[in-house]
C-alpha positions in Angstrom: -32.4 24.3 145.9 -34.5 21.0 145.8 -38.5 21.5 146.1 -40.0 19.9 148.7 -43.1 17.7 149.5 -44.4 16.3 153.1 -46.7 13.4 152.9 -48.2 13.8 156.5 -50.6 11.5 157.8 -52.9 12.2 160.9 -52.6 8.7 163.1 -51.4 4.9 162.8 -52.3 2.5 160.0 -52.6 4.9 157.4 -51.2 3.0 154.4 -48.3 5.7 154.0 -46.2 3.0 151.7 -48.8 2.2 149.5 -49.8 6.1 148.9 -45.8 7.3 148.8 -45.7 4.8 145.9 -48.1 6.2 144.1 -46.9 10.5 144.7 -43.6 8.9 144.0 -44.9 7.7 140.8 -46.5 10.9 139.8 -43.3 13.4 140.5 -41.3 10.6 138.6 -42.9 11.8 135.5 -41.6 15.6 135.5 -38.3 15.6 137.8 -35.1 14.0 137.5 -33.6 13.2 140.6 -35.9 12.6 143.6 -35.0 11.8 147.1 -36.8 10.2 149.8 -36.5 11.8 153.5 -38.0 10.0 157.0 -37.8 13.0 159.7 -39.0 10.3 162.3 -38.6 6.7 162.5 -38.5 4.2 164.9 -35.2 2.1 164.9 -32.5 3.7 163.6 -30.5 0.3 164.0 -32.2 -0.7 160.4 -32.9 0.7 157.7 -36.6 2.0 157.4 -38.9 -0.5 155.3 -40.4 2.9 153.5 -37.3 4.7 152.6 -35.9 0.9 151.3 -38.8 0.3 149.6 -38.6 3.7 147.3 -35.1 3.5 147.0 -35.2 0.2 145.5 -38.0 1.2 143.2 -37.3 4.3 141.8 -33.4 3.4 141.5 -32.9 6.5 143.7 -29.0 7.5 144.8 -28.9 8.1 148.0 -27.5 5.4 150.8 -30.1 4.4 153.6 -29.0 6.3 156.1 -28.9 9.6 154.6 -32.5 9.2 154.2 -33.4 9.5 157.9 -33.5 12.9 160.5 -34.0 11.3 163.6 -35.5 7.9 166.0 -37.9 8.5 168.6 -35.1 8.2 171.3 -33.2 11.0 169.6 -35.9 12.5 169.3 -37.2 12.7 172.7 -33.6 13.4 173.9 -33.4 16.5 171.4 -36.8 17.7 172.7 -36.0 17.6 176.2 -36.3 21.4 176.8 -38.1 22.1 173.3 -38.5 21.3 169.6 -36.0 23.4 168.8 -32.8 20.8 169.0 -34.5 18.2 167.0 -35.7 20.7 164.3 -31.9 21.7 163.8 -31.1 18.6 163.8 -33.8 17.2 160.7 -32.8 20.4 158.7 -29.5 19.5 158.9 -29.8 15.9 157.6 -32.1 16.7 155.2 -30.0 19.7 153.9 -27.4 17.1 152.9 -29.9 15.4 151.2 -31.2 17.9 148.9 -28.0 19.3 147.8 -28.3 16.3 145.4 -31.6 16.0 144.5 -34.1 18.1 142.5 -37.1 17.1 144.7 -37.3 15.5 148.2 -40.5 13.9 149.3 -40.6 13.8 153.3 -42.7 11.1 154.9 -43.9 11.8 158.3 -43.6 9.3 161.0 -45.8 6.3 162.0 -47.5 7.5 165.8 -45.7 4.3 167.3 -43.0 6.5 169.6 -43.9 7.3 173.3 -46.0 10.5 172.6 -48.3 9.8 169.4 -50.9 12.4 170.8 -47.8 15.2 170.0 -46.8 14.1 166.5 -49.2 15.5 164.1 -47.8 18.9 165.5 -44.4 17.5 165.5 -44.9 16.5 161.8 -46.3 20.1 160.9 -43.5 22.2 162.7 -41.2 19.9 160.4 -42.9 20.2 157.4 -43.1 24.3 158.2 -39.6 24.4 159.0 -38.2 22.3 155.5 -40.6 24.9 153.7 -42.4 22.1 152.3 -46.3 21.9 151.4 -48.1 18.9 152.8 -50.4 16.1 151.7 -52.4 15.2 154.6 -52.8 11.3 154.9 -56.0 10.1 156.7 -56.7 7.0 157.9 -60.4 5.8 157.4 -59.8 1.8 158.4 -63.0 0.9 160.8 -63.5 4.5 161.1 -67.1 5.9 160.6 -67.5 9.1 158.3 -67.6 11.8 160.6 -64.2 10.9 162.5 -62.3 11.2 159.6 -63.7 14.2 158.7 -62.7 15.4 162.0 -59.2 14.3 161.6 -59.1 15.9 158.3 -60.3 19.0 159.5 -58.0 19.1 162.7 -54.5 18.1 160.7 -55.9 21.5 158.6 -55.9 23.6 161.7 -52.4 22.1 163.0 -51.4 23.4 159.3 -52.2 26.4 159.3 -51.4 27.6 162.8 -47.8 26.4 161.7 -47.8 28.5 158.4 -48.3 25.1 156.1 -49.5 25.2 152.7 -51.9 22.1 152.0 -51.5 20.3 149.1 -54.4 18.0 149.0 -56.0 15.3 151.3 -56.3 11.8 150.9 -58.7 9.4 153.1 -57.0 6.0 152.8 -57.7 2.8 153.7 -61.9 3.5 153.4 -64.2 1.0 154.0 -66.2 -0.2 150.5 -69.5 0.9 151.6 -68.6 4.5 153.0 -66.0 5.4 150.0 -69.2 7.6 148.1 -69.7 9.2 151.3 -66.5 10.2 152.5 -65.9 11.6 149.0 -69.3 13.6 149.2 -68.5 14.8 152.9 -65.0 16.1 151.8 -66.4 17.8 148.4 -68.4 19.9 150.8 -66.1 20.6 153.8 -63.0 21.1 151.1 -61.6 24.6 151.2 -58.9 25.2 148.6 -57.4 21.9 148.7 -58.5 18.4 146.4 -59.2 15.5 148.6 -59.2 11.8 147.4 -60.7 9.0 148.5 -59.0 5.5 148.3 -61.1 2.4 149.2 -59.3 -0.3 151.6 -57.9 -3.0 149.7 -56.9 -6.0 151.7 -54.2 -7.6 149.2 -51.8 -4.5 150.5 -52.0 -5.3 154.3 -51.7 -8.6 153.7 -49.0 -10.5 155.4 -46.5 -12.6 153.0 -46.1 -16.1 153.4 -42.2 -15.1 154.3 -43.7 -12.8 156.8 -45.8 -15.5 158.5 -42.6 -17.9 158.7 -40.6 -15.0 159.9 -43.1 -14.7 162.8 -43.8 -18.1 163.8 -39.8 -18.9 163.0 -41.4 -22.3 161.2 -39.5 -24.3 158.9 -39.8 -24.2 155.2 -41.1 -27.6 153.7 -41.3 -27.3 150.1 -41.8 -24.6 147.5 -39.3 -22.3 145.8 -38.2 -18.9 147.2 -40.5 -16.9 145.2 -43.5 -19.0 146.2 -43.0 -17.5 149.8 -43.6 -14.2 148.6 -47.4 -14.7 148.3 -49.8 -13.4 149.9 -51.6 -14.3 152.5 -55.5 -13.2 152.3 -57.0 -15.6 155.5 -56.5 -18.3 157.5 -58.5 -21.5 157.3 -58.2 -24.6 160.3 -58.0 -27.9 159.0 -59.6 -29.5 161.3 -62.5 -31.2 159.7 -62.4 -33.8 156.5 -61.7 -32.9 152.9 -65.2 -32.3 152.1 -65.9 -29.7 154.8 -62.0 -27.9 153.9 -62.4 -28.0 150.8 -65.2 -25.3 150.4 -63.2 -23.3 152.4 -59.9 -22.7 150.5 -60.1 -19.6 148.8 -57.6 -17.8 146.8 -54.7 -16.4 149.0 -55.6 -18.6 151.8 -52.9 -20.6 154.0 -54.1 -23.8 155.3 -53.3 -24.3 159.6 -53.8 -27.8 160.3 -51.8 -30.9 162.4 -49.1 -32.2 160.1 -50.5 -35.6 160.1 -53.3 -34.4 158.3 -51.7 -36.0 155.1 -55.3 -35.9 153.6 -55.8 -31.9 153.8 -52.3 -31.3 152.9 -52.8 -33.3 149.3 -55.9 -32.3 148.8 -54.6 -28.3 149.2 -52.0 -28.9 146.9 -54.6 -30.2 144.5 -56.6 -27.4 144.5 -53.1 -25.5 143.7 -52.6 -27.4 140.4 -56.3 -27.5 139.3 -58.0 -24.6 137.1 -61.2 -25.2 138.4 -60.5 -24.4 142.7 -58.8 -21.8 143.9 -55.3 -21.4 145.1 -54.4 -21.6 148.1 -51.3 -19.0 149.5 -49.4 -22.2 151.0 -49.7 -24.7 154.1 -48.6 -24.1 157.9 -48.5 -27.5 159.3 -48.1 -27.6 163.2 -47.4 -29.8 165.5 -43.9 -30.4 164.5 -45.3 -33.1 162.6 -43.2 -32.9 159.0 -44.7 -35.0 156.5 -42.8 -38.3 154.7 -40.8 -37.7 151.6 -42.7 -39.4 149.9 -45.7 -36.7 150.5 -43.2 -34.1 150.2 -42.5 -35.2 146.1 -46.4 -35.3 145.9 -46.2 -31.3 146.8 -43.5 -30.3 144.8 -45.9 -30.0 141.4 -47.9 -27.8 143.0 -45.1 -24.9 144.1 -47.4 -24.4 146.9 -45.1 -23.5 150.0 -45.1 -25.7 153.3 -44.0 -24.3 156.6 -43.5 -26.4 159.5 -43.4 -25.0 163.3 -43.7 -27.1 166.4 -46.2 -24.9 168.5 -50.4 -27.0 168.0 -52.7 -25.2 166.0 -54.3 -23.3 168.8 -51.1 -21.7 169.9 -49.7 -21.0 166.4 -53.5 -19.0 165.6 -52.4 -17.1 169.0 -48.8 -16.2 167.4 -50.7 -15.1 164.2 -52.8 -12.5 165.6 -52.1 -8.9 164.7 -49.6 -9.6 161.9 -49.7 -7.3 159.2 -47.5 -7.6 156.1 -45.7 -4.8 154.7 -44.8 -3.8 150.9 -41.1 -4.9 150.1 -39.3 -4.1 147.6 -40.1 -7.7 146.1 -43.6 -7.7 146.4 -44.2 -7.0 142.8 -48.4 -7.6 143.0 -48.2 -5.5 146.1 -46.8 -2.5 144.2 -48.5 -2.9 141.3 -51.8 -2.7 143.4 -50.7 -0.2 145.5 -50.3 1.9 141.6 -53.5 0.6 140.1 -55.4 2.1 143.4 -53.8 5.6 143.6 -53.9 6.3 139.4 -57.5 5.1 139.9 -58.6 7.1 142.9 -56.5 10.4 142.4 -56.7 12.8 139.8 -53.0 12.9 139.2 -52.6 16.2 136.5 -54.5 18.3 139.4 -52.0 16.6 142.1 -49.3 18.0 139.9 -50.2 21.2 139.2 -51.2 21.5 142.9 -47.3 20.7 143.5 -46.3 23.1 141.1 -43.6 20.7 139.8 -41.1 22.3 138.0 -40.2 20.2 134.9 -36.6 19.0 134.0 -35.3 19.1 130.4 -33.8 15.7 131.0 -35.4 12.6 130.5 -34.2 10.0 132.6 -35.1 6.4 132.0 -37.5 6.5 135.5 -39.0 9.8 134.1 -39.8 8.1 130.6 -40.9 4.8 132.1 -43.6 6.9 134.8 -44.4 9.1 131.1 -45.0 6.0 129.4 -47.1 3.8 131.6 -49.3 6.9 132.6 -49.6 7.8 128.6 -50.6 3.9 128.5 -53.3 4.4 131.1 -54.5 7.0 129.8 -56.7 5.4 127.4 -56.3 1.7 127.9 -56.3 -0.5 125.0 -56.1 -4.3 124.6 -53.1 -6.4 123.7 -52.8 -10.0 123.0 -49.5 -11.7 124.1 -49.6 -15.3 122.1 -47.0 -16.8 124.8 -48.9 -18.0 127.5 -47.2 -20.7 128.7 -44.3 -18.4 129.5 -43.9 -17.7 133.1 -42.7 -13.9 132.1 -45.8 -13.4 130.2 -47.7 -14.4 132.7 -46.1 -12.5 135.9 -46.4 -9.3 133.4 -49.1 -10.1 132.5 -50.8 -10.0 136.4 -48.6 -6.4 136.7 -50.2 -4.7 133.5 -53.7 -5.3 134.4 -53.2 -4.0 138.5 -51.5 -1.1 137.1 -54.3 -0.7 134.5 -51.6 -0.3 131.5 -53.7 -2.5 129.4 -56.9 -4.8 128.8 -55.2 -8.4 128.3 -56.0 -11.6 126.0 -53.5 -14.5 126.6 -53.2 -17.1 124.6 -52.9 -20.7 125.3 -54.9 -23.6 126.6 -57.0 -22.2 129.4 -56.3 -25.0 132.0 -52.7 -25.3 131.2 -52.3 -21.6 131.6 -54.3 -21.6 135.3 -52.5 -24.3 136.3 -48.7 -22.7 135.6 -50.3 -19.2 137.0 -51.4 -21.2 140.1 -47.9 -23.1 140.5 -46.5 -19.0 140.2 -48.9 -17.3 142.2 -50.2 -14.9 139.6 -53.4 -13.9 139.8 -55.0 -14.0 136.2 -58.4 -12.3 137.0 -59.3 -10.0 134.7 -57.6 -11.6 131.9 -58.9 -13.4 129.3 -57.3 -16.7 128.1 -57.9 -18.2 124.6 -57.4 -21.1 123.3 -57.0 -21.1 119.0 -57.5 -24.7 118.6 -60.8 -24.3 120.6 -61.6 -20.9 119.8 -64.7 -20.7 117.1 -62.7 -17.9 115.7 -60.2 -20.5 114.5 -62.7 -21.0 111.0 -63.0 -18.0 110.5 -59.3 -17.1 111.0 -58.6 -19.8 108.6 -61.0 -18.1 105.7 -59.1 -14.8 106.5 -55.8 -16.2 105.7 -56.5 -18.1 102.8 -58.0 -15.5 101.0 -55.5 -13.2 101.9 -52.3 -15.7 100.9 -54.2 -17.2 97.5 -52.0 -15.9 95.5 -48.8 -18.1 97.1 -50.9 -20.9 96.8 -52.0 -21.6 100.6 -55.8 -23.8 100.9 -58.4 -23.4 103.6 -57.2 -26.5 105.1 -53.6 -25.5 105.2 -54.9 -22.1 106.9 -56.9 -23.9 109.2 -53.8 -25.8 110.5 -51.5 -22.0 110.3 -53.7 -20.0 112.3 -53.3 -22.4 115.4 -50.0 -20.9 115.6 -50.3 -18.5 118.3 -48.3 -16.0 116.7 -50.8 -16.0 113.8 -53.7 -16.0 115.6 -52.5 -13.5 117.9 -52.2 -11.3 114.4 -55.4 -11.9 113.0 -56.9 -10.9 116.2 -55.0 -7.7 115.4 -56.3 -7.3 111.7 -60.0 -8.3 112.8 -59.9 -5.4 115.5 -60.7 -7.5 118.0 -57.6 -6.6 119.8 -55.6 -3.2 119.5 -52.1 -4.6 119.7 -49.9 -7.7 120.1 -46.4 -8.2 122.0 -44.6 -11.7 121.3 -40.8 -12.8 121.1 -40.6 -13.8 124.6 -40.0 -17.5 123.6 -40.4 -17.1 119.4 -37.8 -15.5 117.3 -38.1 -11.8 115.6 -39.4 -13.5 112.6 -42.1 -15.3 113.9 -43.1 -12.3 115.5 -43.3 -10.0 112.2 -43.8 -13.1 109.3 -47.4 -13.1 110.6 -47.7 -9.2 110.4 -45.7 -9.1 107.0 -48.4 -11.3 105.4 -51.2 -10.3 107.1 -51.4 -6.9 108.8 -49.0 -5.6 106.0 -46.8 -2.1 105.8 -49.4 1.4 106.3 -49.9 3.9 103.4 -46.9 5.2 102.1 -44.5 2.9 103.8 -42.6 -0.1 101.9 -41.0 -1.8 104.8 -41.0 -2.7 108.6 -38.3 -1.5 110.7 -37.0 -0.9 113.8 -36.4 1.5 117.2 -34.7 1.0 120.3 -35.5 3.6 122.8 -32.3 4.1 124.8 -32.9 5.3 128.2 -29.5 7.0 129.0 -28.9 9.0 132.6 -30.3 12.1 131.2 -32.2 11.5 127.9 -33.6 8.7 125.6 -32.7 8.4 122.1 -33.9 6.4 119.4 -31.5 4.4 117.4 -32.8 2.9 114.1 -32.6 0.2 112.7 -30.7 -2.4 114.7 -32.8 -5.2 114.4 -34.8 -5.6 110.7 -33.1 -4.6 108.1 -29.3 -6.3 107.1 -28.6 -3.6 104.6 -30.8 -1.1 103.2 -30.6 0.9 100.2 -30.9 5.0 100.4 -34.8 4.7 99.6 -35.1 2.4 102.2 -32.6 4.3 105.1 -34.6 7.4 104.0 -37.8 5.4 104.7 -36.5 4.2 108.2 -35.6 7.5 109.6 -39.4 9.2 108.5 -40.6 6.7 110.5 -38.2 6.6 113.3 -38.8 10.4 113.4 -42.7 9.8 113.8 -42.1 6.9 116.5 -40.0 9.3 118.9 -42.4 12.4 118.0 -45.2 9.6 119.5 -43.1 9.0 122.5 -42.5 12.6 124.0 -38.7 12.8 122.0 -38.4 16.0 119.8 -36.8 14.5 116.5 -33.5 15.4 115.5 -32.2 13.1 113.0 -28.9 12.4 112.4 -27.7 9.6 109.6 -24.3 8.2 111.3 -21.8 7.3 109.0 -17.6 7.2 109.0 -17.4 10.5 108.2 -19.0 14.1 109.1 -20.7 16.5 105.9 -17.7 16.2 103.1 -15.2 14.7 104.5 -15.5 11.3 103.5 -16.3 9.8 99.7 -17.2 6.1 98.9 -20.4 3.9 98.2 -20.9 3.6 102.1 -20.7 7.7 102.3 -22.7 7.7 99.2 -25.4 5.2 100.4 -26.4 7.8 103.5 -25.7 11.2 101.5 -28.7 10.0 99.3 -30.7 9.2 102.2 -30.2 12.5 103.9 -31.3 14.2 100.6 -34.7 12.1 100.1 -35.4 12.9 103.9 -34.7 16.2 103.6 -37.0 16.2 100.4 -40.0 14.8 102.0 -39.6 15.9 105.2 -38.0 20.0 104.9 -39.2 20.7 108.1 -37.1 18.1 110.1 -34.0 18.8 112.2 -31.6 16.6 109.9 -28.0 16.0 109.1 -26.0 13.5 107.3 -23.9 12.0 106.9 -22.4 12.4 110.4 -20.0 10.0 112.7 -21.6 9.4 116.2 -19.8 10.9 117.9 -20.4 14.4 116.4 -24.0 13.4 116.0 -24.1 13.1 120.0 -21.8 15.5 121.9 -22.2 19.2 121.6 -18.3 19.9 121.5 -17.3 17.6 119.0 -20.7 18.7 116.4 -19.3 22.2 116.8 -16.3 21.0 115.3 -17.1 18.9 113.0 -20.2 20.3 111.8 -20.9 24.0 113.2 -23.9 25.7 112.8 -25.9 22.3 111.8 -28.8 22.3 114.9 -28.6 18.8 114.9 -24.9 18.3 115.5 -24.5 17.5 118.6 -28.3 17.3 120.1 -29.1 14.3 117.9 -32.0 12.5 119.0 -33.0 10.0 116.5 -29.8 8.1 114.9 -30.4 6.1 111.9 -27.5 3.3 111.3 -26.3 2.6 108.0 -26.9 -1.1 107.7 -28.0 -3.8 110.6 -24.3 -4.6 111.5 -23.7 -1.4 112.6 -26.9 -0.7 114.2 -26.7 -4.0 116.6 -23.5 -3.2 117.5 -24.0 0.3 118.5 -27.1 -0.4 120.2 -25.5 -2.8 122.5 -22.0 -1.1 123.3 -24.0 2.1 124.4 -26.2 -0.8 126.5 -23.5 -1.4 128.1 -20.9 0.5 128.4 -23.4 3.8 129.5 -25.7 1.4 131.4 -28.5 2.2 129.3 -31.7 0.8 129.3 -32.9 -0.5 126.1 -36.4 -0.6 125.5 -37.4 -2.4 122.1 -37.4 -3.4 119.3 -40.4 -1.3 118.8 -41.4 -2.1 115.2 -42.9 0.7 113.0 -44.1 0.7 109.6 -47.0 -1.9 110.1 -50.9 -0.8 109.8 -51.5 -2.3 113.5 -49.3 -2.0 116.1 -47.0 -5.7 116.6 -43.8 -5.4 118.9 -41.1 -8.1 119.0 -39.7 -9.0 122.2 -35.7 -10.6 123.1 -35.9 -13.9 124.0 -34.1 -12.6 126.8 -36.4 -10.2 127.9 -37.6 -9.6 131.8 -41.1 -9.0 133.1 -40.6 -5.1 133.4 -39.0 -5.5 129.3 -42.6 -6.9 129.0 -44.7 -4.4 130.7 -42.9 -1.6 129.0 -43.3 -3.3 125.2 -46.8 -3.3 126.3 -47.7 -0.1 127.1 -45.5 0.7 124.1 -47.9 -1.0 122.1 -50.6 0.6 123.7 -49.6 4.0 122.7 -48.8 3.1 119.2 -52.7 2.3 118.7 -53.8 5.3 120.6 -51.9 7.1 117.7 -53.3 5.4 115.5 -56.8 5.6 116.6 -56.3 9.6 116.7 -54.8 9.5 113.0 -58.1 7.9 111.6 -60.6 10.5 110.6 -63.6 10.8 113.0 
């Protein structure tokens, strides 16, 4: 039977998306299949915003309308003569539900049906009824101290005159000023339940610019699709000349002003483009009044979006009031804020254990992912990424630091690297943006590297021209300790990415050469598959090398090692040089290394399913339960790597290199923003691990 969670909160406006992300995030990290259940919503004639939201995050399987009991009209039909109908009637939807899920969280409803003043008993007689503790959900939003107190301490009555067990509470949405008071009212009025304390931030309330021409049905001027996803912070009338607007335009803030106001409209998509100003969200021009092309190819530079809509500028404020913007599945800064805020505000290892979350044996790619970025956060460290003029970099970048994965350094030329952020809508605050021709490090960079390649010849003035090369300067950031980590590859090949690190950073004690892991997020577990991207052909010293240190990078990652050396052929079976080649390899492992699950050589196949190893190799514990494969040479490792890609629709996360002093990870050229943020927390770990390895 599926466990069961109830987010409940007490009234309107509570941010329940926002926090759902953030429990969602938390049970992603110890079960595998979750579900997401709405006893109450308003329309059933769409699908609900929250369940669409979390099934499009969390990849969950389950089709929109099996996450949803009842609407308000059902609802008040069913409860004509009592609760009783409607009750039935959630059980029963949510009973289909569970059967294929391991834990279903239940979000209560919204207090925007006919009786509001009847739902937080409503709410509590469901939760009691699906045997489900609760999270109360408070909403502190222009609320002074003691009334949310008083909520609090009501929704705890309702709970337990209905036989509720409370999880925890958390006050959301609080004001800046009364956060350290709410938290010290609730640490004295708290029984046996944790309460949290999350501080109102604005950027998740914040209407898109989509959501403002969705509203106003306006035209849409200029500026790419993804340009209208930005937020919208304020409003500012242009009304006045530039030198009066100008001082006005903050980030995130959409210009309202006549469209013959060529002279605003310029000057806003100047400020877009320039490092200096901030950037503006987009331009609502009213009146109608669409500017010439010729103005039109004047904006395009900028990305800035331009909507047109024919009401004046009095009458289109009017239409604005009250808008609120909601967190879609593509609002990527929304939902990495929304994750930032609750990892920073709740203490997620009590939440747990307050849960009492029963932990899977699988390891799904969501539960590795939610593993990894928490592990990351744990104890953040900071990363260069040399590509800065990549707009992947720099999207991922914006994510890593609202979800706190990792400090940031970006390399590039400062204005250059605004300006494209500004064009995108990434919000680089926070981050810090170097420059290596500029950068007084650059001399000193330059010493470093001649002294350490003397011996192949290479002068200070050839080393003061290398280390411009973001890829090496990004590396001697590494080897001065400036920085913990680097991630690159995005737009540079593999071996720009680990020549640097080769002659710099060089191989750790005991190790003679780099390699390679993939971590392969399959449906229920994540392997490591070794080497598919360094070495063409390595000899049995070397393949014994690879799999030591492939052992030790799953070990790091949560993956107990089992190690099996693939080959043609299984034990004795098979003879030849190939054979040979990984027979002696399992031998020097098995030497260093008598402790480690190990067998070789073994075909794939045996390696991986439990039915064919007891076949072909019975009694060997790693037949069959193999968790780190090690590939005889690069052709077969590629290969492998990408069949299982595809064919098992596994998620690939890598090349994660290993064997270097410093952590340096190499990224495809084809990579995507979340390929990024993973690499980086990847590296992040890496250097926790080796922080802990260096004797206090």
């Amino acid at each position: 039977m599926a466990q069961s969670l109830y987010l409940l909160s007490t009234g309107p406006r509570s941010g329940k998306a926002a926090v759902a992300l953030g429990v969602l995030e938390l049970l992603a990290r110890h079960v595998d299949r979750l579900a997401v259940f709405r006893p109450l919503v308003e329309d059933g004639g769409r699908p609900d915003g929250i369940v669409e939201l979390l099934r499009a995050r969390y990849s969950l399987a389950q089709p929109p309308e099996a996450g949803v009991g009842a609407t308000y009209e059902e609802a008040a039909r069913l409860t004509a003569a009592g609760p009783g109908p409607l009750v039935e009637r959630v059980m029963e939807r949510y009973a289909a539900l569970a059967e294929r899920a391991d834990l279903v969280l239940s979000i209560g409803s919204d207090y925007t049906g006919p009786s509001p003043s009847t739902e937080l008993e409503l709410n509590a007689v469901l939760a009691a009824n699906l045997g489900a503790p609760v999270i109360t959900l408070v909403p502190a939003l222009g609320r002074r101290p003691h009334e949310v107190s008083g909520d609090a301490a009501q929704a705890g009555g309702v709970l337990r005159d209905n036989g509720c067990i409370l999880v925890a509470t958390i006050v959301n949405r609080a004001a800046q000023e009364t956060v350290d008071v709410l938290r010290a009212q609730q640490q004295r009025s708290a029984a046996d339940a944790p309460t949290y304390v999350l501080p109102e931030l604005a950027l998740l309330s914040a209407p898109t610019v989509e959501e403002v021409s969705t509203r106003l049905a306006a035209a849409h001027i200029t500026g790419d699709v993804a340009s209208l996803q930005r937020e919208v912070e304020s409003f500012v009338v242009g009304s006045g000349h530039v030198d009066a607007v100008l001082p006005l335009l903050r980030d995130g803030t959409l210009l309202v002003t006549a469209g013959d106001r060529t002279d605003l409209i310029v000057t806003a998509a100047a400020a877009a483009t320039s490092p200096a100003l901030p950037t503006p969200a987009g331009v609502l021009l009213t009146l109608g009044a669409a500017p010439s092309p010729h103005i039109e190819e004047l904006l395009r530079p900028s990305g800035l979006p331009v909507l047109l809509t024919e009401p004046d500028t009095y009458g289109t404020l009017h239409a604005l009031e009250g808008l609120r913007g909601h967190i879609h599945p593509t609002s990527s800064r929304k939902v990495a804020a929304a994750l930032g805020l609750f990892a920073d505000n709740v203490d997620a290892d009590e939440l747990a254990s307050r849960v009492r979350l029963t932990r899977s044996d699988a390891v799904t790619p969501l539960m590795f992912s939610a593993q990894l970025l928490e592990r990351a956060r744990s104890d953040r460290r900071h990363i260069v990424l040399p590509e800065g003029e990549d707009d992947r970099v720099l999207r991922a970048a914006e994510e890593i630091v609202r979800r706190g994965v990792a400090r940031l350094t970006v390399l590039g030329e400062p204005d250059a690297v605004s300006a494209r952020a500004a064009q995108l809508g990434v919000d680089l605050r926070g981050i810090d943006v170097l420059d290596p021709a500029a950068s007084p490090l650059r001399k000193e960079f330059a010493e470093t590297y001649a002294r350490l390649r003397a011996h192949k010849g290479v002068t200070l003035d050839a080393a003061y021209d290398v280390v411009v090369d973001p890829s090496y300067f990004g590396t001697l950031l590494v080897h001065a300790g400036l920085v913990d980590g680097m991630v690159s590859g995005a737009a540079h090949t593999t071996a720009a990415t680990i020549r640097p690190a080769l002659e710099i950073i060089k191989t750790a004690p005991g190790v003679s050469l780099v390699s390679s892991t993939f971590l392969m997020c399959l449906s229920d577990r994540v392997l490591a598959f070794a080497d598919c991207a360094v070495n063409p052909d390595p000899g049995p010293e070397q393949l014994a090398e690879i799999a030591l240190s492939t052992a030790q990078t799953a070990a790091a990652f949560g993956i107990e090692p089992r190690v099996a050396l693939v080959s043609y052929s299984t034990g004795t079976s098979g003879s030849g040089a190939d054979v040979e080649k990984v027979r002696r390899a399992a031998e020097i492992v098995a030497a260093r290394r008598p402790d480690l699950p190990l067998a070789g050589p073994i075909q794939y196949d045996a390696a991986v399913d439990p039915g064919v190893g007891a076949s072909k190799l019975p009694g060997n514990p790693v037949s069959g339960h193999a968790t780190v494969l090690i590939f005889p040479d690069l052709n077969t490792g590629n290969t492998t790597y990408k069949a299982v890609q595809r064919a098992a629709g596994a998620i690939a996360v890598g090349p994660v290199l290993q064997g270097l002093r410093r952590p340096v990870n190499d990224l495809s050229r084809g990579c995507t923003v979340p390929d990024i943020v993973h690499t980086v927390a990847i590296t992040a770990v890496q250097a926790q691990e080796e922080a802990a390895a260096v004797p206090a």
